[in-house]
C-alpha positions as CSV (number, residue, x, y, z in Angstrom):
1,X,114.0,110.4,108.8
2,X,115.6,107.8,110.6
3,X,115.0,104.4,109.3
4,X,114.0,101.3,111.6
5,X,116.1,98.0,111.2
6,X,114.4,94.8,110.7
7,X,114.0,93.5,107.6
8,X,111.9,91.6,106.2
9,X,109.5,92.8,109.0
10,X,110.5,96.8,108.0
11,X,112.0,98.2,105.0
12,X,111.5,101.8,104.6
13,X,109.5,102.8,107.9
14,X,110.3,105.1,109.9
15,X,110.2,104.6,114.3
16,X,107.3,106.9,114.6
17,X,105.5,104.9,111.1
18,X,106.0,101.6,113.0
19,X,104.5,102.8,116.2
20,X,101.4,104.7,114.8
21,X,98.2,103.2,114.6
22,X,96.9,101.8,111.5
23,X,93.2,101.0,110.0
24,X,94.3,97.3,109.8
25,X,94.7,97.1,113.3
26,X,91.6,95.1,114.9
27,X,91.1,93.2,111.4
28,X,92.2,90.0,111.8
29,X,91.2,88.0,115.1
30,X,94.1,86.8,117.7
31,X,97.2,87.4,118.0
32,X,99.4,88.8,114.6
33,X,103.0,90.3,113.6
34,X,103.3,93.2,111.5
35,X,105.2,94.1,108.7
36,X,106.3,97.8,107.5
37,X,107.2,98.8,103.8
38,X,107.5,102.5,103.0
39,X,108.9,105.1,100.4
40,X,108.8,108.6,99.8
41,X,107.2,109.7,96.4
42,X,107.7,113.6,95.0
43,X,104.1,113.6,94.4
44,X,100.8,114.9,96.3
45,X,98.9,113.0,98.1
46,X,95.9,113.0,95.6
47,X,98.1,111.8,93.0
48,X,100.0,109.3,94.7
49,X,96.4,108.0,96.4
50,X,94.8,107.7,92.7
51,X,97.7,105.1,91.7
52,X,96.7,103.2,95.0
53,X,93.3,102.9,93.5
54,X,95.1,101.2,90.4
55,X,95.8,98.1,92.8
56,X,91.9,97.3,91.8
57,X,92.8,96.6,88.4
58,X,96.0,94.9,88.6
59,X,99.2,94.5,91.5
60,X,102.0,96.1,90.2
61,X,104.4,93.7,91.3
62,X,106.4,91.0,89.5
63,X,103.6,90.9,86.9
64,X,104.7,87.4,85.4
65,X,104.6,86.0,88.9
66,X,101.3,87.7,90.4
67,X,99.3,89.0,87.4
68,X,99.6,86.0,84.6
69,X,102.1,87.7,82.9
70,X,99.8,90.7,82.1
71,X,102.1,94.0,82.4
72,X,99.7,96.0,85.0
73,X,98.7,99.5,83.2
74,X,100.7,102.9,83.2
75,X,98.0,104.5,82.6
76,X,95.1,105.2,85.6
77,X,92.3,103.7,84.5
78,X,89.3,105.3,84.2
79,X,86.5,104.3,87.2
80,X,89.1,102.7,89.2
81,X,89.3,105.0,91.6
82,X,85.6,104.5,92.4
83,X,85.5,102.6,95.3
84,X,83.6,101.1,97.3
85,X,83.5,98.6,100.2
86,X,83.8,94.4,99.0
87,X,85.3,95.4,96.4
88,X,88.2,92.8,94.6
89,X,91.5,94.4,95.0
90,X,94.5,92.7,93.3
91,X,92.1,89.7,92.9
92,X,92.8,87.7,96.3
93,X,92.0,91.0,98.7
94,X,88.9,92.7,99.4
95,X,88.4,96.3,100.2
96,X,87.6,96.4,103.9
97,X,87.6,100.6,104.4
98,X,89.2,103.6,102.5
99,X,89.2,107.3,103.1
100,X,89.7,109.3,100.2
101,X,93.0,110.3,100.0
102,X,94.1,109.0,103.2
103,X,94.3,105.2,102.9
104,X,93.3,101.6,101.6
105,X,92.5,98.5,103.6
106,X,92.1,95.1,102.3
107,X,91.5,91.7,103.7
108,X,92.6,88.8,102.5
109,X,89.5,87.1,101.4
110,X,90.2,84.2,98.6
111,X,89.9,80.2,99.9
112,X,93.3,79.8,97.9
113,X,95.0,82.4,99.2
114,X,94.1,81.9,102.6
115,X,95.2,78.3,102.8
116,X,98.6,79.2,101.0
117,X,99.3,82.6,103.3
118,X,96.7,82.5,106.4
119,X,95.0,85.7,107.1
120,X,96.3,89.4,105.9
121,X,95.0,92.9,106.3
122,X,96.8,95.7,104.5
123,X,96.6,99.3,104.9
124,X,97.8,101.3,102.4
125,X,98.6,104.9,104.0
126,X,99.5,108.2,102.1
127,X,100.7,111.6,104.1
128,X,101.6,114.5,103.1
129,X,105.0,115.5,103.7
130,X,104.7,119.3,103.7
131,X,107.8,119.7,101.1
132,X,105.6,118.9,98.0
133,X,106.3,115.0,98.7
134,X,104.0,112.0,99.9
135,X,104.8,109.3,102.4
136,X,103.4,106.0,100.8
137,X,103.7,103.1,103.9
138,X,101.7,99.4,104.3
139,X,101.5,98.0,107.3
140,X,100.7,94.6,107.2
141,X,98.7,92.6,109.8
142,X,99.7,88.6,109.5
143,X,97.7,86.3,111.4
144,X,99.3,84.1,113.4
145,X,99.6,80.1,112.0
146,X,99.5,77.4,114.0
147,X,102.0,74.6,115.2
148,X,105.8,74.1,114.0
149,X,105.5,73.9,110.3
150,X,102.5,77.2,110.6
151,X,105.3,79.3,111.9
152,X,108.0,78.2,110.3
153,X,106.4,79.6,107.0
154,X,106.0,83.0,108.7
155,X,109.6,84.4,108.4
156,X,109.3,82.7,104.6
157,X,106.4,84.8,104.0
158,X,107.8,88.0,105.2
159,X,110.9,87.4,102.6
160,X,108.3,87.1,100.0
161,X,106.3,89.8,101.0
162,X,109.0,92.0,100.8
163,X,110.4,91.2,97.4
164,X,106.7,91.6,96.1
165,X,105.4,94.3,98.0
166,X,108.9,96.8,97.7
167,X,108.9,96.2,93.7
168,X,104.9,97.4,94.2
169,X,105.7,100.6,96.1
170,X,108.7,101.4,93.7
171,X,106.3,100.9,90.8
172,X,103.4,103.0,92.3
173,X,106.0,106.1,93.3
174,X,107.5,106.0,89.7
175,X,104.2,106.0,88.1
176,X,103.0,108.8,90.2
177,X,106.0,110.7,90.0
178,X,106.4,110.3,86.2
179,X,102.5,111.2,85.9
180,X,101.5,113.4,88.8
């Protein structure tokens, strides 16, 4: 796989990951950047899709900074991979669309979280990789902000994004992969 440059708009993509179409495209009104963040997991896709659903009860991430210092389960938890659409997902997201097994898309829907980050949609996509391994990648559609200081923060954002959102993919592949 040959890995596209760019961070903090890519880490992990592929070229062909970047340039495929994702369900988050057409979310979010006007014009938007997108970000790319991608591993590999040694896990099938049902498996690696399950721990996605885990995102409903908790983010995975830096859990002092984005979950009140609650450690987010290693364990699936049972019903949480019920979904269904309007659902809270990582309690400032709603779930938007899903297809079992194939991927997870979330709008950013909480006052707060829009007037500190604007608007977000998130895919989360899982593919089979044939050799008994799963592609896990988000794209992320940003909505553009407005005047000097607006997108100023953008390139801020994407730093943080990326420091969140790759200790959230390393999390999910090393629980699914320890568990699958």
């Amino acid at each position: 796989m040959e890995a596209v440059m760019g961070i903090p708009l890519v880490w992990g993509a592929t070229d062909a990951e970047v340039r495929a179409g994702y369900p988050c495209d057409g979310v979010l009104p006007g014009p938007r950047s997108s970000w790319y963040r991608a591993v590999t997991v040694r896990a099938g896709v049902s498996c690696v899709f399950r721990w996605l659903c885990q995102l409903r009860v908790a983010p995975y991430s830096y859990d002092l900074l984005d979950n009140m210092g609650r450690r987010s389960p290693r364990r699936l938890t049972p019903g949480a991979g019920e979904l269904a659409i309007g659902q809270r997902v990582m309690t400032i997201f709603e779930l938007v669309s899903f297809e079992t097994d194939r991927h997870l898309t979330l709008k950013l829907t909480d006052p707060r979280g829009l007037r500190l980050f604007g608007g977000f949609a998130v895919s989360y996509t899982v593919a089979d990789t044939g050799r008994g391994t799963t592609r896990l990648v988000a794209k992320l559609a940003v909505g553009e902000r407005n005047g000097l200081l607006g997108r100023a923060r953008t390139p801020l954002l994407a730093w943080g994004d990326l420091l969140m959102m790759r200790k959230q993919l390393l999390t999910l592949r090393d629980l699914a992969e320890s568990h699958g």
